[in-house]
C-alpha positions, 0 to 999 in steps of 0.5 A, a space after each residue: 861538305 866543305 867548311 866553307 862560310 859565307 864570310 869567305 866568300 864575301 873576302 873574295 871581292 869587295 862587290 860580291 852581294 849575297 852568297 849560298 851554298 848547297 849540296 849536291 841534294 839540294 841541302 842548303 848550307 846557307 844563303 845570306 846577304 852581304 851585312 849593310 845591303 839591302 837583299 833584292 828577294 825574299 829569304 824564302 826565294 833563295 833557299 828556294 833557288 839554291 835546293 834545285 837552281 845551281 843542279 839544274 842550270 848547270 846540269 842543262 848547260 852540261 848537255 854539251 859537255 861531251 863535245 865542249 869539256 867540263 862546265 867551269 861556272 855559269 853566269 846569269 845577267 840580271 837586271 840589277 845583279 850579276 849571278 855566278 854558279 858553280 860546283 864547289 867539291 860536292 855541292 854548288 856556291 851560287 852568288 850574285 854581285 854588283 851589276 857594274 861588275 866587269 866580265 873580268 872581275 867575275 872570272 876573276 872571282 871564279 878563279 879565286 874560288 876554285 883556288 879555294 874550294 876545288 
């Protein structure tokens, strides 16, 4: 697995809130909260999300890739957050950022990252 950490992303954009990483069996690299912000779930709940979440949004979402082309990320609207999911080498980076945050910025966000970490 990449030698990717948590504080790498976070250099990304100033926004990004919390960050995971796992393989592509589910192992959790990490999953950790921005240093100052308040965490909106559990601890237990994000590691819980990132052994099977990341695998199976995006694996339901590429079903139609025969027909659209590879899934590039996925993007998840919550009430309080914006969630970006995407595959990273061999195995998946989930985050989350302000809601406030601009379509722009996440696209953004995955450009850099996929700049980064193929």
């Amino acid at each position: 697995m990449t030698e990717i950490t948590p504080e790498d992303i976070f250099k990304i954009h100033s926004k990004i809130r919390w960050v995971g990483l796992a393989s592509e069996r589910g192992d959790v690299v990490f999953a950790k909260q921005r240093d100052g912000l308040k965490s909106l779930s559990p601890e237990d709940a994000e590691y819980s999300f990132m052994q099977m979440g990341p695998l199976l949004v995006t694996s339901i979402c590429e079903r139609m890739s025969p027909w659209t082309g590879a899934v590039g990320s996925v993007v998840v609207n919550y009430e309080k957050v914006t969630s970006l999911i995407m595959r990273v080498k061999d195995g998946y980076l989930a985050l989350t950022v302000d809601k406030e945050q601009t379509p722009e910025n996440i696209l953004e966000i995955a450009k850099s990252i996929k700049k980064w970490a193929p």
